[in-house]
PDB file with one MODEL, atoms N, CA, C and O in Angstrom:
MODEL        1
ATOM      1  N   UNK A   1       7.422  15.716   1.550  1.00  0.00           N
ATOM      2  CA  UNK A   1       6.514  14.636   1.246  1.00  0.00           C
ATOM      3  C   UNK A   1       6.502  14.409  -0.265  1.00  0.00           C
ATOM      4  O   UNK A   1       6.525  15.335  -1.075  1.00  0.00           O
ATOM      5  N   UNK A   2       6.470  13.317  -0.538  1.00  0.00           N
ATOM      6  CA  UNK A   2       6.583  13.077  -2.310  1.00  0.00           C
ATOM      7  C   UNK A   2       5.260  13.008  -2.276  1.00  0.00           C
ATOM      8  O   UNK A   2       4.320  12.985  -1.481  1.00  0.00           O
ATOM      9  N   UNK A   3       5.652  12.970  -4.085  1.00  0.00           N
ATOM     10  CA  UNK A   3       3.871  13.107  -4.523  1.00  0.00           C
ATOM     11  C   UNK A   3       3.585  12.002  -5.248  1.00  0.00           C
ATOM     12  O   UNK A   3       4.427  11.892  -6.140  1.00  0.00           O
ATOM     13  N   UNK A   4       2.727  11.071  -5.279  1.00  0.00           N
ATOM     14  CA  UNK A   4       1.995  10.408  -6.422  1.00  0.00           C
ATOM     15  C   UNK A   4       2.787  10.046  -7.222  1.00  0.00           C
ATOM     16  O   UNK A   4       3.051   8.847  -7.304  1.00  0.00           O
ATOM     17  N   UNK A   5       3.395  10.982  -8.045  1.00  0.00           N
ATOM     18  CA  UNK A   5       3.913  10.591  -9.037  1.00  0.00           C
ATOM     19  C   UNK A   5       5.326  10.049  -9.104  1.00  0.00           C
ATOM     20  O   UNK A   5       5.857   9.349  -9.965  1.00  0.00           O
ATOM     21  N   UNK A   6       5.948  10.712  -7.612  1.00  0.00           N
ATOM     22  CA  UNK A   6       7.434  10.831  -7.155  1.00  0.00           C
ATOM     23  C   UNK A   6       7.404   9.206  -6.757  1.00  0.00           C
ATOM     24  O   UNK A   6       8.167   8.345  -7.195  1.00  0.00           O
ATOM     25  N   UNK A   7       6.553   9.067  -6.016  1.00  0.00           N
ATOM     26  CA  UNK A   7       6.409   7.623  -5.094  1.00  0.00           C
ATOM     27  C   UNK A   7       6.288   6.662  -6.265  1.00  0.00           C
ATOM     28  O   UNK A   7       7.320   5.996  -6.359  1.00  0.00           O
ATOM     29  N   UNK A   8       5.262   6.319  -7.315  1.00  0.00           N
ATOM     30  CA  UNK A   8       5.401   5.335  -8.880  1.00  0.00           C
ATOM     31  C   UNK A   8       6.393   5.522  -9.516  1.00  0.00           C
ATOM     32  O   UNK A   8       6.722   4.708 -10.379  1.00  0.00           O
ATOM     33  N   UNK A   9       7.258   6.829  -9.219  1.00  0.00           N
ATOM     34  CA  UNK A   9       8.874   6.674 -10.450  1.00  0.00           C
ATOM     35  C   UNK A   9       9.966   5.917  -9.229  1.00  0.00           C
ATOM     36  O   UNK A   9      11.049   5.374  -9.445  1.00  0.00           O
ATOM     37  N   UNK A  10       9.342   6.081  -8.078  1.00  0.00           N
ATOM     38  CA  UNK A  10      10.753   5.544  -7.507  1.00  0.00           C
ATOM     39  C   UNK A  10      10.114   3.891  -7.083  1.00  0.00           C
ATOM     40  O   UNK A  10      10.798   3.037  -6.518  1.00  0.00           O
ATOM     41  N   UNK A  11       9.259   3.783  -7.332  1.00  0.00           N
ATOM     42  CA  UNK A  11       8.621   2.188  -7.234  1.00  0.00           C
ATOM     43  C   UNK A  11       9.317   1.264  -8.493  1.00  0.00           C
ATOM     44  O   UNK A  11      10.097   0.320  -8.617  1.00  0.00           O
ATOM     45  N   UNK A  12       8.477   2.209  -9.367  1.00  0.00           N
ATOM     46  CA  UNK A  12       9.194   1.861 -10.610  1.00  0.00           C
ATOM     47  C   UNK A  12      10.644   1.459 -10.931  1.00  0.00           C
ATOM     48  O   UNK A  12      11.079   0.420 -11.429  1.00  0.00           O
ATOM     49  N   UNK A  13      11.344   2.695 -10.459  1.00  0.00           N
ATOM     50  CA  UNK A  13      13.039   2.263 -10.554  1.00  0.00           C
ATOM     51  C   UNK A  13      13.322   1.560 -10.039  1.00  0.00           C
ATOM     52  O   UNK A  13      14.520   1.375 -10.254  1.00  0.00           O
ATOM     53  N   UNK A  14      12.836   0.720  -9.166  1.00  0.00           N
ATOM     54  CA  UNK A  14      13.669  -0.452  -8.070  1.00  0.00           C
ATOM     55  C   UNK A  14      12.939  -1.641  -8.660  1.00  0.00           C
ATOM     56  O   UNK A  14      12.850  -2.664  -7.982  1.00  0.00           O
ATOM     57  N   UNK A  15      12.413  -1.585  -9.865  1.00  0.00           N
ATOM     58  CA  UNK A  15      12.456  -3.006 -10.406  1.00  0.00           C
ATOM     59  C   UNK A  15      13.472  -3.460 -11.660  1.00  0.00           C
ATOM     60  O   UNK A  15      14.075  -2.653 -12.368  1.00  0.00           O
ATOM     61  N   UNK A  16      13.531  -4.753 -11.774  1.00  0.00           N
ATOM     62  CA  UNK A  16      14.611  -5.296 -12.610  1.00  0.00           C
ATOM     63  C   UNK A  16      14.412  -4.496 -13.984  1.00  0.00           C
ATOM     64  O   UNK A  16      13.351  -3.912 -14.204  1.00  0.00           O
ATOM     65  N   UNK A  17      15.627  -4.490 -15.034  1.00  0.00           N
ATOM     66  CA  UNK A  17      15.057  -4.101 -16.304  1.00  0.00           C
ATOM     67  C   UNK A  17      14.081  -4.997 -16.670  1.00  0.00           C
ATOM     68  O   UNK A  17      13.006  -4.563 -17.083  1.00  0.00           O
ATOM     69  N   UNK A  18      14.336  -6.489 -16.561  1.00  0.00           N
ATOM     70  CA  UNK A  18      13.243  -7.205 -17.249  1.00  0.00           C
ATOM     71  C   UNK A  18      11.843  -7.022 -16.594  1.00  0.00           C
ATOM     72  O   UNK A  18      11.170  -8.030 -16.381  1.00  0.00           O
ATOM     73  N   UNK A  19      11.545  -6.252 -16.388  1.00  0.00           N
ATOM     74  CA  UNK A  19       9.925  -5.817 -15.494  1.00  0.00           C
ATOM     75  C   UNK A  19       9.267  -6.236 -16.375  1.00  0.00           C
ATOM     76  O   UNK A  19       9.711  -6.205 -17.523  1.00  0.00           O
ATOM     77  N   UNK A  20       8.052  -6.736 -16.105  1.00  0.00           N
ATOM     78  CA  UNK A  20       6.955  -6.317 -17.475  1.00  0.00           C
ATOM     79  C   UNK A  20       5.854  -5.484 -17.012  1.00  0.00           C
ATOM     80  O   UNK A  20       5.842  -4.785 -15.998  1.00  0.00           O
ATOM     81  N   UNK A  21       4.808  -5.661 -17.989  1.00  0.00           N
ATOM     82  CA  UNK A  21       4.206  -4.444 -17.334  1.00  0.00           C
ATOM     83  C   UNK A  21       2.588  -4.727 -16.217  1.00  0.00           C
ATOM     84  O   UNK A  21       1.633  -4.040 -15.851  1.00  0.00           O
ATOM     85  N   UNK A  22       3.103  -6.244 -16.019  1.00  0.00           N
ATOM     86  CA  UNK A  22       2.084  -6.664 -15.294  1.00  0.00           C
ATOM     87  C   UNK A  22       3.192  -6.585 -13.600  1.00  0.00           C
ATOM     88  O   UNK A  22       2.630  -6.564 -12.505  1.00  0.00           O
ATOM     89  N   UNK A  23       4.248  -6.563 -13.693  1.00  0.00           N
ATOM     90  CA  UNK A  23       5.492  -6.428 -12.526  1.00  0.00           C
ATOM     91  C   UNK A  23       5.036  -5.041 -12.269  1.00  0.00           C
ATOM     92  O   UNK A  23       4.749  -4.725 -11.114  1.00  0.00           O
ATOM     93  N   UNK A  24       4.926  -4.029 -13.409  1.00  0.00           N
ATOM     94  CA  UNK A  24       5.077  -2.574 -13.109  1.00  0.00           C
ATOM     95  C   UNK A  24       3.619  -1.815 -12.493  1.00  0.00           C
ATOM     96  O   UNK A  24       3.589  -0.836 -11.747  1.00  0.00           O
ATOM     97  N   UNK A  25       2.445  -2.573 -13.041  1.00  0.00           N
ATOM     98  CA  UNK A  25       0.981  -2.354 -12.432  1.00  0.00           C
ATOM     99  C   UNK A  25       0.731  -2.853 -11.272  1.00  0.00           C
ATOM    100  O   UNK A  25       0.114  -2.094 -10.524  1.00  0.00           O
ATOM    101  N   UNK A  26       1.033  -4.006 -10.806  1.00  0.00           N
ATOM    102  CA  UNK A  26       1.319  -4.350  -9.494  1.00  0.00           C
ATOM    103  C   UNK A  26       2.130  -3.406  -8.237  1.00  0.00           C
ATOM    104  O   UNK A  26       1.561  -2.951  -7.245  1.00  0.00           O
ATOM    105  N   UNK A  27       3.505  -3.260  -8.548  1.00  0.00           N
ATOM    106  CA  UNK A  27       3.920  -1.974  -7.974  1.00  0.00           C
ATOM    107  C   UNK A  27       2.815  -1.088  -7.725  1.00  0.00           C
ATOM    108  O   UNK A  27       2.139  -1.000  -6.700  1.00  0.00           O
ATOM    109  N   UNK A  28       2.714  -0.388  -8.893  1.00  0.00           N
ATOM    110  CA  UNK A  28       1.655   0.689  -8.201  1.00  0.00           C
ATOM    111  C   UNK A  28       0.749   0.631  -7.905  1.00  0.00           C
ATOM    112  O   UNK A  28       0.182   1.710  -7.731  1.00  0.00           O
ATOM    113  N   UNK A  29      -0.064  -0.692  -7.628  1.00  0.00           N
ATOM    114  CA  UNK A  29      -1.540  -1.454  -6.933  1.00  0.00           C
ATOM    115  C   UNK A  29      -0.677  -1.068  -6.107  1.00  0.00           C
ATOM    116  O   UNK A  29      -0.599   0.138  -5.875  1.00  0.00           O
ATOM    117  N   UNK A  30       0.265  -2.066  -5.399  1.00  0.00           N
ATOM    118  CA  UNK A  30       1.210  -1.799  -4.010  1.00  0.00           C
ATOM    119  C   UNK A  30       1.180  -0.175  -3.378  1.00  0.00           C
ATOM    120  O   UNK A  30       0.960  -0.118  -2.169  1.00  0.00           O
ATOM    121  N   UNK A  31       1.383   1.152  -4.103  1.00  0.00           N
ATOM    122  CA  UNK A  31       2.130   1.886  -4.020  1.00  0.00           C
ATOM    123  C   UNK A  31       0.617   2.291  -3.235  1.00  0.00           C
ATOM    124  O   UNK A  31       0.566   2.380  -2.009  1.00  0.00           O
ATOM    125  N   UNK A  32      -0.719   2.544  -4.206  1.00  0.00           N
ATOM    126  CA  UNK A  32      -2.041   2.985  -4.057  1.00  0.00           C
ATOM    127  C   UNK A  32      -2.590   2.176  -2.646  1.00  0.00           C
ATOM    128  O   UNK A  32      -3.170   2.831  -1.781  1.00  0.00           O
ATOM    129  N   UNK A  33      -2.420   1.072  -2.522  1.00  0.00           N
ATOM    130  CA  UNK A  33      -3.076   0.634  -1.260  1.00  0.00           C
ATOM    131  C   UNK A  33      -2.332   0.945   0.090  1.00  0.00           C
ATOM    132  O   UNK A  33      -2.920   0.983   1.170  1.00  0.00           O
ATOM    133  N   UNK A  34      -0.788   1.195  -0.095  1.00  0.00           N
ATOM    134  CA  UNK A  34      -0.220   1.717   1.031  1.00  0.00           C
ATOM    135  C   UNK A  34      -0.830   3.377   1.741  1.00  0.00           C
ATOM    136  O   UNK A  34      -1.124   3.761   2.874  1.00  0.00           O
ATOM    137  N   UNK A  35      -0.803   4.053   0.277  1.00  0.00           N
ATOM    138  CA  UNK A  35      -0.944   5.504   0.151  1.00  0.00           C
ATOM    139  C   UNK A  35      -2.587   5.314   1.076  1.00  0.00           C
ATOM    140  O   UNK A  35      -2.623   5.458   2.298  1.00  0.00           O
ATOM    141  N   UNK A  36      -3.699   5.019   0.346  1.00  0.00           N
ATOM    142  CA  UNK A  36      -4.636   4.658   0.741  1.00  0.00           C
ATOM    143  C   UNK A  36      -5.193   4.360   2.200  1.00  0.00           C
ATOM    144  O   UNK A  36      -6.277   4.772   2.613  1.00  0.00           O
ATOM    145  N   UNK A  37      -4.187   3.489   3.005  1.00  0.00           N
ATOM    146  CA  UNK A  37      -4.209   2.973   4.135  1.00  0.00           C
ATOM    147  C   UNK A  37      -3.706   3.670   5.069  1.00  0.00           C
ATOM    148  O   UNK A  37      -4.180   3.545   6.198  1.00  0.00           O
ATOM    149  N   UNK A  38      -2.299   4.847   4.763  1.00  0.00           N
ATOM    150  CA  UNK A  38      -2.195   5.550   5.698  1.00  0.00           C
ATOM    151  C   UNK A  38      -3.671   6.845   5.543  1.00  0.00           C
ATOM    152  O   UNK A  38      -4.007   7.574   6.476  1.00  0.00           O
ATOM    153  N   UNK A  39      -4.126   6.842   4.601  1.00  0.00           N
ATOM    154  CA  UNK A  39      -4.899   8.246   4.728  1.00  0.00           C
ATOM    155  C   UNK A  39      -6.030   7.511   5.946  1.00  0.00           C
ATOM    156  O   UNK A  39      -6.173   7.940   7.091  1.00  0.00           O
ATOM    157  N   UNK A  40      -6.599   6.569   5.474  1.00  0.00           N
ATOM    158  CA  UNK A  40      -7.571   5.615   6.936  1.00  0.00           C
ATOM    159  C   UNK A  40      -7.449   5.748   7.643  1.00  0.00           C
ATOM    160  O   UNK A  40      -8.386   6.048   8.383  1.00  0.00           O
ATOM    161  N   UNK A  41      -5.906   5.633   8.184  1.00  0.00           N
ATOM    162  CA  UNK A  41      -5.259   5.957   9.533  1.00  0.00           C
ATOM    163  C   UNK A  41      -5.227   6.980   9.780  1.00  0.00           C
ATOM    164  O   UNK A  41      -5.597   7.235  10.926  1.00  0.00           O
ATOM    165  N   UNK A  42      -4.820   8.072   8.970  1.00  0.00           N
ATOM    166  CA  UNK A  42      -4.831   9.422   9.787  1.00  0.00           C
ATOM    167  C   UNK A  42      -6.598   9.821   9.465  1.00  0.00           C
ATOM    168  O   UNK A  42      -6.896  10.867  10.042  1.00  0.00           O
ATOM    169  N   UNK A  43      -7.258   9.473   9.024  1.00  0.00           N
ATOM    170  CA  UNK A  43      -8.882   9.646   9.576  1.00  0.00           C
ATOM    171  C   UNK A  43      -9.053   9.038  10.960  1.00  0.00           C
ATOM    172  O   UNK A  43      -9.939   9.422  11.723  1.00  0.00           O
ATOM    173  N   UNK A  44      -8.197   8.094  11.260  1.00  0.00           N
ATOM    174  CA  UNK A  44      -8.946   7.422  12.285  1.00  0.00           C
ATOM    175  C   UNK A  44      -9.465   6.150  12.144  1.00  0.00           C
ATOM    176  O   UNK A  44      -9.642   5.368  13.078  1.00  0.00           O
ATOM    177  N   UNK A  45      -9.743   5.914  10.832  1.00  0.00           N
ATOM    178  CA  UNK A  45     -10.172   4.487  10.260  1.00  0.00           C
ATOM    179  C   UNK A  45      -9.486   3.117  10.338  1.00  0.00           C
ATOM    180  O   UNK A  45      -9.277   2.177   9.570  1.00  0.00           O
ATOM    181  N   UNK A  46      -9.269   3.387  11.425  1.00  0.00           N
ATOM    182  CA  UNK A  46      -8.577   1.635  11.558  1.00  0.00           C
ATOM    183  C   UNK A  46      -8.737   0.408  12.783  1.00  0.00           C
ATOM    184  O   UNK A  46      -9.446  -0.092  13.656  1.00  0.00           O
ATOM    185  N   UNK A  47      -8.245   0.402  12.502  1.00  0.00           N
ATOM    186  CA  UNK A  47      -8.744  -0.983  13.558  1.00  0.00           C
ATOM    187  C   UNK A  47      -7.598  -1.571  14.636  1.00  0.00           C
ATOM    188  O   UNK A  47      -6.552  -2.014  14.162  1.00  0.00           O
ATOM    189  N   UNK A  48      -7.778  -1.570  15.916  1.00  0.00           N
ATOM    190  CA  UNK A  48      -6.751  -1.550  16.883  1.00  0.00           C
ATOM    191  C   UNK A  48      -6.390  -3.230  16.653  1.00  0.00           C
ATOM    192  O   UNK A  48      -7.198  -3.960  16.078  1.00  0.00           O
ATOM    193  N   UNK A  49      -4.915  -3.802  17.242  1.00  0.00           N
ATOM    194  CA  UNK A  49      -4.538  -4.992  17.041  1.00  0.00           C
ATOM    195  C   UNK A  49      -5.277  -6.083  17.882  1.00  0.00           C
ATOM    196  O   UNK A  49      -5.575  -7.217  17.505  1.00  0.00           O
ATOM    197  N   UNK A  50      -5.543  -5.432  19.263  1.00  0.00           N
ATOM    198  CA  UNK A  50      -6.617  -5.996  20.182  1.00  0.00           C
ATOM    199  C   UNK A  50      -8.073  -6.534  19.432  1.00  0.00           C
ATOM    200  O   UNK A  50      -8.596  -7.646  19.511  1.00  0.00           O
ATOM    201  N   UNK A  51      -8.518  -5.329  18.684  1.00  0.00           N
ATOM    202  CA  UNK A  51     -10.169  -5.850  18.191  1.00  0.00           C
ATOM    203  C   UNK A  51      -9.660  -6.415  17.194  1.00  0.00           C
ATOM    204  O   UNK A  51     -10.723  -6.877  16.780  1.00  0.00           O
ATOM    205  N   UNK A  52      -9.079  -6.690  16.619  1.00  0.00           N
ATOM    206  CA  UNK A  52      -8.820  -7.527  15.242  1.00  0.00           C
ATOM    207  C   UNK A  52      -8.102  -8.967  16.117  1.00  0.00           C
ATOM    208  O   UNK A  52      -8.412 -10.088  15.714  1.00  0.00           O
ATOM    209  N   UNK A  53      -7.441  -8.862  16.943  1.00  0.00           N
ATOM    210  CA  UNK A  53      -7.512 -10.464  17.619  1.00  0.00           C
ATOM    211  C   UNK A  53      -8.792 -11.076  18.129  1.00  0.00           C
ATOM    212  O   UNK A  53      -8.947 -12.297  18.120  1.00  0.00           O
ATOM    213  N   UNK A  54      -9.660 -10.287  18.549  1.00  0.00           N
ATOM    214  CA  UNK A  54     -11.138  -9.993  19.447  1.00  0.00           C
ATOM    215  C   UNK A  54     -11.639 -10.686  18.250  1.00  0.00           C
ATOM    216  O   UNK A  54     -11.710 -11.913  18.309  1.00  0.00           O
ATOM    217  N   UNK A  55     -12.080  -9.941  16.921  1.00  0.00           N
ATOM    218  CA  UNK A  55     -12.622 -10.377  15.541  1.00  0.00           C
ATOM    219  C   UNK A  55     -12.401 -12.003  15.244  1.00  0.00           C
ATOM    220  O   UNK A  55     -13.203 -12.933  15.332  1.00  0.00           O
ATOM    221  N   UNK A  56     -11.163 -11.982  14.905  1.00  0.00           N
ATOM    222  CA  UNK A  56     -10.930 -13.037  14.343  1.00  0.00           C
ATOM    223  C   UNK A  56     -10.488 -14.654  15.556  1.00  0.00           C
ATOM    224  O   UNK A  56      -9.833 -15.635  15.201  1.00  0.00           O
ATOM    225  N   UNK A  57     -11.074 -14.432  16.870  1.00  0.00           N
ATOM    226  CA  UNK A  57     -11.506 -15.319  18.135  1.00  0.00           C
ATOM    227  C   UNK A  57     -12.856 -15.754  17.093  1.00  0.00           C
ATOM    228  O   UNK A  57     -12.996 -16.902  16.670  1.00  0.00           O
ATOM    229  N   UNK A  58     -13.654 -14.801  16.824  1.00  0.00           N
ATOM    230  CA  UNK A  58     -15.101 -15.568  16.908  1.00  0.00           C
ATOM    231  C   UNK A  58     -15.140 -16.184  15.099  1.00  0.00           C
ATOM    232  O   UNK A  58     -16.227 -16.503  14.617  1.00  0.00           O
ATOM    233  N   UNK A  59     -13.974 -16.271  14.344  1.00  0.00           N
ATOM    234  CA  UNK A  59     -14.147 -17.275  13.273  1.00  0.00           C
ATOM    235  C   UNK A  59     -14.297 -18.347  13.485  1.00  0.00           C
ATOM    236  O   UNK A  59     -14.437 -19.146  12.558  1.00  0.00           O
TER     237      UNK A  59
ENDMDL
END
């Protein structure tokens, strides 16, 4: 399992040289909300595809 830091250097490397550093903070917004979302999931915290069609019926 990589770590934190492993996962932002290899985010990092797969952008162009011309990155800037609003390209490179984004990435790791990206990197943090993925990381983030599986931990939800393995709590349990999520939301089945059924109730989220169910949800968004009564907009």
């Amino acid at each position: 399992m990589e770590t934190l830091k492993q996962e932002a250097i290899r985010a990092i490397a797969k952008l162009p040289e011309t990155a800037n550093i609003d390209d490179i903070m984004y990435e790791l917004y990206v990197v943090d909300k993925i990381k983030k979302g599986r931990e939800a999931v393995d709590r349990g915290e999520s939301v089945s595809v059924e109730d989220l069609k169910r949800e968004m019926q009564s907009w």
